[in-house]
C-alpha positions in Angstrom: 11.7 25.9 8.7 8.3 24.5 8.0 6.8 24.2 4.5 3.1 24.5 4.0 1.3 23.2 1.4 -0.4 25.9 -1.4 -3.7 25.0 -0.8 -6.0 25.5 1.6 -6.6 22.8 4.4 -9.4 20.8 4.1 -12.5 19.9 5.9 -12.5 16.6 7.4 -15.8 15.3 7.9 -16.6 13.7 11.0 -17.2 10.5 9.3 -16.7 6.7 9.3 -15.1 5.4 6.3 -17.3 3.9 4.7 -20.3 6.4 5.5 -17.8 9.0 3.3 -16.8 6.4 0.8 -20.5 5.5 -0.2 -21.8 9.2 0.8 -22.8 9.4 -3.1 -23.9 6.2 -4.2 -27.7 6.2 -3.3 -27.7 8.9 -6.4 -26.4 6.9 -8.9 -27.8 2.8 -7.6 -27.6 1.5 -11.1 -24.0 2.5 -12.0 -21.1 0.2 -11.8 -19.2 0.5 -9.0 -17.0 -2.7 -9.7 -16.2 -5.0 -12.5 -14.6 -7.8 -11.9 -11.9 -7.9 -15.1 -11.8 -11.8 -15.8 -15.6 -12.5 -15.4 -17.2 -9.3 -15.7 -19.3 -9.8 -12.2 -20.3 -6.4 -11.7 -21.3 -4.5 -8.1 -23.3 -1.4 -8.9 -23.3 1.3 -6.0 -27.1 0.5 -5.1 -25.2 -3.3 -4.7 -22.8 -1.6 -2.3 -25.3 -0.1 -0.3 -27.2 -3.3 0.5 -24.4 -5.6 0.9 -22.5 -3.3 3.7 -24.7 -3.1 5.9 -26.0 -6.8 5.7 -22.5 -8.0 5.8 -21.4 -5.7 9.1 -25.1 -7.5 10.3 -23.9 -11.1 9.3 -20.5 -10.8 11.3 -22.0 -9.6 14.4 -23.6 -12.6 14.2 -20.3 -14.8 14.4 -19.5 -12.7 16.4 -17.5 -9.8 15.3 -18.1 -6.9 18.0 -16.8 -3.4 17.7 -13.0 -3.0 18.3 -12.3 -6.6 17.0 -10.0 -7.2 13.9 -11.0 -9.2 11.2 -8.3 -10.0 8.7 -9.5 -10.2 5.1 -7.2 -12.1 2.5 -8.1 -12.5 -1.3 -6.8 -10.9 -4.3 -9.1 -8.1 -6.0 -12.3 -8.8 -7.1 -15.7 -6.9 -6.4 -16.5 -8.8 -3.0 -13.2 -7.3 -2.0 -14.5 -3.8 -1.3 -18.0 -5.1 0.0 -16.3 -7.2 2.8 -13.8 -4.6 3.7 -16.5 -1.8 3.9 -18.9 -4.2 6.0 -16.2 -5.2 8.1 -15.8 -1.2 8.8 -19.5 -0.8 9.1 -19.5 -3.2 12.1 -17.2 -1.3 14.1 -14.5 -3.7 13.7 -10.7 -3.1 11.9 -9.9 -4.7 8.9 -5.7 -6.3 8.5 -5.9 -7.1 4.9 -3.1 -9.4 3.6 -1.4 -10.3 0.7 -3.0 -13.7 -0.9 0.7 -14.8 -2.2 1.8 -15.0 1.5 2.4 -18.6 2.9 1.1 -20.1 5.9 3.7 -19.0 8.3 3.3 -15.5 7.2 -0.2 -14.9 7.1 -0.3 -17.5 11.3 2.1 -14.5 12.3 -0.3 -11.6 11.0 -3.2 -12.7 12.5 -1.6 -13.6 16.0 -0.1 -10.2 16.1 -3.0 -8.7 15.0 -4.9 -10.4 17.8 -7.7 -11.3 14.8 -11.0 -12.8 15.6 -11.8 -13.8 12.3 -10.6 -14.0 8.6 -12.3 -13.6 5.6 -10.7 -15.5 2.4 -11.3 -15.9 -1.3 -11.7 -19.4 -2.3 -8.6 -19.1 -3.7 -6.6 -19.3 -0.5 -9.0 -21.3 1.0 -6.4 -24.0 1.9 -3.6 -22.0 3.4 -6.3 -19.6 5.0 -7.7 -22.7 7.1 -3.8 -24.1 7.9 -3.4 -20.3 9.5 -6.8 -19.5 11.1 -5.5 -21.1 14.2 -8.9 -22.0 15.7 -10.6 -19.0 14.5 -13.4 -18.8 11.9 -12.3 -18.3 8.6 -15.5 -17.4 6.7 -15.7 -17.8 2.6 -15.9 -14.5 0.9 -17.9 -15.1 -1.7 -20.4 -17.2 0.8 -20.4 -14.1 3.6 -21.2 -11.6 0.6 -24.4 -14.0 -1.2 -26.2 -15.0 2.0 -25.7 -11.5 3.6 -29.5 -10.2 4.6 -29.8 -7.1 6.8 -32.7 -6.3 9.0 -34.6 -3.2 8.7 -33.4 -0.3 11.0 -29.7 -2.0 11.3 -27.3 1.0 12.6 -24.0 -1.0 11.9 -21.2 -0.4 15.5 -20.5 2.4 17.2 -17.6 4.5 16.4 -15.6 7.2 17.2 -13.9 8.7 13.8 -10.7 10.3 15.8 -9.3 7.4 18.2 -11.4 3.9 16.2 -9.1 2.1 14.2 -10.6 1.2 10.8 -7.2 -0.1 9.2 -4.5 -2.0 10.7 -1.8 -2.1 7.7 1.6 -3.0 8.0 4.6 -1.6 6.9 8.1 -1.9 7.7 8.4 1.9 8.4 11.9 3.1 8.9 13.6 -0.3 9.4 13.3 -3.4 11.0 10.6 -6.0 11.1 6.8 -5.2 9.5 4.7 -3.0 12.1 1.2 -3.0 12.9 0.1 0.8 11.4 -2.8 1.8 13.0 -5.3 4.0 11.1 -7.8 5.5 12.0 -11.2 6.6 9.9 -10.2 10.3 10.5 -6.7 9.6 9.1 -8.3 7.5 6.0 -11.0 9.7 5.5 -8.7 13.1 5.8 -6.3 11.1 3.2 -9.1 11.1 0.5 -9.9 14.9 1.4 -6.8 15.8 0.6 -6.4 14.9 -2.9 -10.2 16.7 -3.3 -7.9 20.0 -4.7 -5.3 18.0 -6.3 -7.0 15.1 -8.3 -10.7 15.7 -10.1 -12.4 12.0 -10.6 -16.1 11.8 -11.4 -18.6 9.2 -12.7 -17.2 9.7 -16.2 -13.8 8.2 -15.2 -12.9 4.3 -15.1 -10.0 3.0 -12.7 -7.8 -0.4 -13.6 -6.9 -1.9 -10.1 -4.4 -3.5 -11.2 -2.3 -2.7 -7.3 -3.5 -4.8 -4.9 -6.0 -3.5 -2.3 -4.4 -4.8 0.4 -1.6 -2.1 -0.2 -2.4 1.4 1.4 -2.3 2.9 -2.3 -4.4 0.4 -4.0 -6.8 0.3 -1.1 -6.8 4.8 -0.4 -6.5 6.1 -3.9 -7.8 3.1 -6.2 -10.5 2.4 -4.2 -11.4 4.7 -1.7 -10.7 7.9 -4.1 -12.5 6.0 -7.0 -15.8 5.1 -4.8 -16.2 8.0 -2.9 -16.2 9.8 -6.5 -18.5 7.4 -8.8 -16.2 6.1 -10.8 -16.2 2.4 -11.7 -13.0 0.4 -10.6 -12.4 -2.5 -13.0 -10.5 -5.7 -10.8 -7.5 -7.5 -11.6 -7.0 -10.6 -9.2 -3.7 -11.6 -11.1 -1.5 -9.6 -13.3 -0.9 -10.4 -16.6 1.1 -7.7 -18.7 -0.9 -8.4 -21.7 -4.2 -8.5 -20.3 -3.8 -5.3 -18.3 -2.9 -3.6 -21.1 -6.0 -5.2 -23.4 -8.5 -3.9 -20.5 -7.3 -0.6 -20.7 -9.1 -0.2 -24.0 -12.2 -3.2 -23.1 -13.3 -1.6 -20.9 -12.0 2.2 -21.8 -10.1 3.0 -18.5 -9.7 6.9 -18.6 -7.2 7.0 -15.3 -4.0 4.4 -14.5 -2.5 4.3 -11.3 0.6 3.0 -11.7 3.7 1.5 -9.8 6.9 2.0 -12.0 7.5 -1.7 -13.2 3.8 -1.2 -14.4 4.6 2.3 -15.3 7.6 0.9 -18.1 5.1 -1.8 -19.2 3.0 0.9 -20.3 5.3 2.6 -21.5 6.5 0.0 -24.0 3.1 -1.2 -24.8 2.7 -2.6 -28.3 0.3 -0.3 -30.8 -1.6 -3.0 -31.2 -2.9 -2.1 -28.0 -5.9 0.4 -27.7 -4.4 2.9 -24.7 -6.5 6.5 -26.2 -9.2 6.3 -23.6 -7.0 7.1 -21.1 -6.7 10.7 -20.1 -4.3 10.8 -17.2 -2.3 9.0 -15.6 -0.2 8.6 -12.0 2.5 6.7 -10.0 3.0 6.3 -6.6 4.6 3.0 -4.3 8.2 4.2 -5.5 10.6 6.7 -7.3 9.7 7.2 -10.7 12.7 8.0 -13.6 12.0 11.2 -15.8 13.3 9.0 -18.7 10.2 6.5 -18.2 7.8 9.6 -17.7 8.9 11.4 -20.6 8.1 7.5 -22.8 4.7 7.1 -20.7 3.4 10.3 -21.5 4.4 9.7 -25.5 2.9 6.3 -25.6 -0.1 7.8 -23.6 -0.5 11.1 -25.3 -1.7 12.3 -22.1 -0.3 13.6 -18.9 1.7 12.0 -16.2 2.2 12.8 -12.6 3.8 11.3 -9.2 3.1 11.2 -6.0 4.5 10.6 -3.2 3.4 8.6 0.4 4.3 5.9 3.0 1.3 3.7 5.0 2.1 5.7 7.9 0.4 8.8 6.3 -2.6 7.1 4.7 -0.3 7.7 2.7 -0.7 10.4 0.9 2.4 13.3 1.6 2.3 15.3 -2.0 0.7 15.2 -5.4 1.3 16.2 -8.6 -1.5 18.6 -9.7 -4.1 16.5 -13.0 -4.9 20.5 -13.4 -3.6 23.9 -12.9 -0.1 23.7 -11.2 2.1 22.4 -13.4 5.1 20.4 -12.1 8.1 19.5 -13.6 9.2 15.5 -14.9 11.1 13.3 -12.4 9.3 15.6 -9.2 6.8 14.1 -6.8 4.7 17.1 -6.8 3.2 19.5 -4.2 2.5 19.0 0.0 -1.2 17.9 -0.4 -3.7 20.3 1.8 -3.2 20.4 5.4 0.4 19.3 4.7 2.8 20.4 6.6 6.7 19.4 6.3 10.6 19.6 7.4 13.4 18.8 5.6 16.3 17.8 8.5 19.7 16.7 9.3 18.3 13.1 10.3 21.5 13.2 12.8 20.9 16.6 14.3 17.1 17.1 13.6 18.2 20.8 12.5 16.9 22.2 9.7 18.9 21.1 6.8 20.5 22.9 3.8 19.8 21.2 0.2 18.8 18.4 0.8 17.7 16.0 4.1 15.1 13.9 5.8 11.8 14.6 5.3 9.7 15.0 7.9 5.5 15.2 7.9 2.4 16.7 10.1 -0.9 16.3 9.0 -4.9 14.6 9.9 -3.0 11.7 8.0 -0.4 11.0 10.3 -1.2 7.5 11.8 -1.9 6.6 15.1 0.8 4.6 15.9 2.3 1.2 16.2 0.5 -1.8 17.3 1.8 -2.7 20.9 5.2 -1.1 19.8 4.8 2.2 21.7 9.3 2.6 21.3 9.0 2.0 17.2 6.3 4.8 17.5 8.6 7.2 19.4 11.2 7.0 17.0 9.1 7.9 13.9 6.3 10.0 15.6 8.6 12.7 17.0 8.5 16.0 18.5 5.0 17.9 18.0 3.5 15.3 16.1 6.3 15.0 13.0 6.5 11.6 11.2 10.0 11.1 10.0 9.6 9.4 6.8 13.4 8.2 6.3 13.8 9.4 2.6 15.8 12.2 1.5 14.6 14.8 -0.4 14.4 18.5 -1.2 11.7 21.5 -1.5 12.8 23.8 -4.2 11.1 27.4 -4.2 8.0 26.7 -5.5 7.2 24.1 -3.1 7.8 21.7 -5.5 9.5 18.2 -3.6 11.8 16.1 -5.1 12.7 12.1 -3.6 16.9 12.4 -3.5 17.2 9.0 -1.8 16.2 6.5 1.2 17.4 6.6 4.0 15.6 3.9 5.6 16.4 0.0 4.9 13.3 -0.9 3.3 13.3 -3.0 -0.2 11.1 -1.6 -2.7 10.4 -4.9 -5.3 8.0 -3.8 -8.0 6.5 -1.5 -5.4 6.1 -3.8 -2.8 7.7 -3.5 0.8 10.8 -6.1 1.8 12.1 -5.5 5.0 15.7 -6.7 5.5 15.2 -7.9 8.9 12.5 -10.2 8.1 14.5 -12.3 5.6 17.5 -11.8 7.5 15.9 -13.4 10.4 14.5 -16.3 8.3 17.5 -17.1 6.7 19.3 -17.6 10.4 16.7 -20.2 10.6 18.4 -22.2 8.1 21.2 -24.7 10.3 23.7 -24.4 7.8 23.6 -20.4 7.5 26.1 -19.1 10.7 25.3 -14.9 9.9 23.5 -13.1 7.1 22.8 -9.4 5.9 20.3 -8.6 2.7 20.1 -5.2 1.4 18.2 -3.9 -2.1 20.3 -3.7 -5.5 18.9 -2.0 -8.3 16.7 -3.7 -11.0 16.1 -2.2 -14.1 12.8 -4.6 -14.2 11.8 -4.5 -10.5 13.3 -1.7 -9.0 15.2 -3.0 -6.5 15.8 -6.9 -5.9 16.9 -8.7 -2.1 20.0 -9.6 -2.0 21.3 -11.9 1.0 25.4 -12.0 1.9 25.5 -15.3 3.6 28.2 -16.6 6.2 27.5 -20.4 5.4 28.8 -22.8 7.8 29.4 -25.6 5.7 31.0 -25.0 2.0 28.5 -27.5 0.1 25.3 -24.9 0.7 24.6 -23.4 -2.4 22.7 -19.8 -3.7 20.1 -21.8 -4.9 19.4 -24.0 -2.1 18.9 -20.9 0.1 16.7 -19.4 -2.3 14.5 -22.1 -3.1 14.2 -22.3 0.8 13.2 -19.2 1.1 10.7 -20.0 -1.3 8.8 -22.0 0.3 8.3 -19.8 3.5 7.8 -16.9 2.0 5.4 -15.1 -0.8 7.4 -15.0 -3.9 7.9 -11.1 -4.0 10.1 -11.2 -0.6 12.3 -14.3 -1.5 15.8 -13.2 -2.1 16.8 -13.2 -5.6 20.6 -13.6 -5.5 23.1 -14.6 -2.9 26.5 -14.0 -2.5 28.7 -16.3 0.2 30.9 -14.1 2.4 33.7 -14.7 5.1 32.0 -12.2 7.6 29.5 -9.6 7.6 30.4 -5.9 8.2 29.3 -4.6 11.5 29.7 -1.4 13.2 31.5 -1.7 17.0 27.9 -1.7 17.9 27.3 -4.7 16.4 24.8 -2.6 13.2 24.9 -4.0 9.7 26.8 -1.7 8.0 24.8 -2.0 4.6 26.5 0.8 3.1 29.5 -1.2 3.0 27.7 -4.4 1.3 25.9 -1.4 -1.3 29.4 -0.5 -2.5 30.3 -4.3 -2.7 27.4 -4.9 -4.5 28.2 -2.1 -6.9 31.5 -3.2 -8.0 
């Protein structure tokens, strides 16, 4: 059985990214595009349109050619978007990463991206230039001041359908993080999908608070808010407090939430000003109907879900800001152009009640990079992307999230993949086997949790976990261990992490 989405499928521009992101902004040149929340730097959309162009001129001078990667690592601030969008305008593909990572993680990202250059905040100047590995690492803030563009400059060539404008990664399904390649169809068709669902205009006023570097924060924060006028105002480092003090600074009208940030809100002190907000939505993981039903008094405005993966741009469904009502707890409706299974994930049957669900759509990705087999396994049969969660479709369309089914971690809405830290910790000489799964945080959502066969008896949890520490960012390290005599494996030799859940439970 195939479900369809309600509305009708949209049209997808042939367009680069950037060339639909800023399609509006020669109309409005004076209004703030972005605000930087700390300082108040401000890029206007006139701003925008100079600096993209000059920047995509500046790296072909370094040179940057079309097809190239550039990786582009610093937390969120205004320059952000303007070297991200350059970078596009060249014809090359941006690999964003996270500015907590530590040297070895952010060496391994650009080697496997095969990146020609990397363009870093000043803040990460020092591990950025451990990492480059002989290649440039430009300054951001430098590359976006002394940025000039000559008259008639076209930017690189593209083509929309098969030029990769993102390479994210994600740990999909299971297993270690995977290039996802995205093209600027599959971007582009992402933010025309939520045109029916989700009505922004120059009126409204986003709080990135979620990084741009993740596919939500860098799709529906940025790319939704731009391409509609809004004005996006930057956080480069949370702080609870001040998040919540900007909301009514600088009158925010739409939050875009994760749930840690989502029970923040929720249990905001009055003394904070939260009336100029007039909706509000969150996305990155499963959100409780108990926290909704607190968000939406504290807010005295709506509150909807939505649910996606980086693999699908990574929008999959939406609850409706107008018309279509959904109920609490629910992810919402198949966006336009939608289409979906819910399956036996053994059998790949159709599935009664509840089962896997799986997606087609313009916002499917590509694939892998250089991991054609990984692609196979989550790209199936006529073009359907298996997502690995559980979930159901009642009779109005209406999905609900019943469980995962796939190994990743979801820490305050950020991706952990067990494999990764599994296969750090068996760097350690005095660890002889290991397994980490996710246990459930009431703060974080879900925490890492490594059982450890030690070799000698002296190691100690917090050894390994300040040793973790310092190879990893601090979202991925594990945050308890437990010593065991053996790990559970099948006869195949595969974790059974069921087994440890139950453990863990009791």
């Amino acid at each position: 059985m195939i479900y369809r989405s309600l509305y009708p499928d949209p049209v997808i521009p042939r367009s680069s990214l950037p060339d639909y992101v800023l399609a509006a902004a020669a109309s409005q040149p004076t209004h703030p595009a972005l605000i930087d929340g700390d300082s108040g730097e401000t890029l206007t959309y006139g701003d925008l349109l100079r600096l993209v162009p000059a920047i995509a001129q500046s790296l072909a001078a370094v040179p940057v050619r079309s097809g190239d990667v550039v990786a582009l690592m610093s937390p969120n601030r205004p320059a952000w978007a303007a070297a991200f969008y350059g970078t596009l305008a060249a014809g090359a593909t941006i690999t964003a990463l996270n500015p907590q990572l530590t040297q070895r993680e952010v060496t391994r990202q650009l080697r496997e991206s095969h990146a020609v250059a990397l363009i870093a905040d000043a803040s990460v100047t020092e591990v950025a230039q451990a990492a480059g590995a002989g290649i440039p690492v430009l300054d951001l803030t430098t590359l976006c001041e002394t940025a000039v563009a000559a008259d008639g400059y076209r930017g690189g060539p593209f083509n929309p359908e098969s030029d990769v404008a993102v390479l994210a990664y994600s740990g999909g399904t299971t297993g270690l993080p995977k290039g996802v390649l995205l093209t600027h169809r599959n971007l582009v068709a992402g933010l025309c999908q939520h045109e029916a669902v989700y009505h922004v205009d120059s009126r409204d006023v986003f709080l990135a608070a979620l990084p741009f570097f993740h596919i939500y924060g860098l799709s529906i924060i940025l790319g939704y808010g731009l391409r509609h006028g809004a004005t996006i105002v930057t956080m480069a480092r949370f702080d609870a407090n001040r998040f919540l003090a900007l909301i009514g600074e600088r009158r925010v009208t739409r939050l875009h939430l994760a749930p840690p940030l989502a029970a923040v809100v929720a249990a905001a002190d009055p003394r904070f000003d939260l009336s100029s907000v007039r909706h509000a939505m969150s996305g990155a993981a499963p959100l409780d109907t108990a926290t909704v039903v607190r968000l939406e008094l504290r807010l005295k405005c709506p509150v909807g879900q939505g649910y996606g993966m980086t693999e699908a741009s990574p929008g999959v469904t939406w609850v409706p800001d107008i018309g279509a009502g959904t109920p609490a707890g629910s992810v919402g409706l198949l966006l336009p152009g939608t289409q979906a299974r819910v399956v036996d994930p053994a059998t790949h049957a159709d599935a009664t009640g509840s089962g896997e669900l799986w997606i087609r759509g313009p916002q499917v990705m590509l694939g892998y990079l250089e991991a054609p087999a990984a692609a196979e396994n989550v790209i199936v049969e006529d073009g359907w992307l298996r997502t690995g969660d559980a979930v159901r479709i009642d009779e109005s369309g209406v999905v609900w999230v019943v469980d995962r089914l796939k190994e990743i971690i979801k820490y305050k809405g950020y991706q952990i993949a067990p494999a990764e830290l599994e296969a750090l910790l068996l760097e350690h000489p005095l660890v002889a086997d290991v397994a980490v799964i996710g246990v459930p945080d009431t703060t974080a959502g879900e925490i890492p949790k490594a059982f450890v066969v030690r070799k000698e008896i002296d190691l100690t949890d917090a050894e390994l976990i300040a040793w973790c520490a310092a190879r990893v960012a601090p979202y991925k390290r594990p945050r308890a261990v437990e010593f065991v005599d053996s790990i559970p494996r099948s006869a195949s030799g595969k974790v059974l992490r069921r087994v440890l859940r139950e453990r863990a439970q009791t």
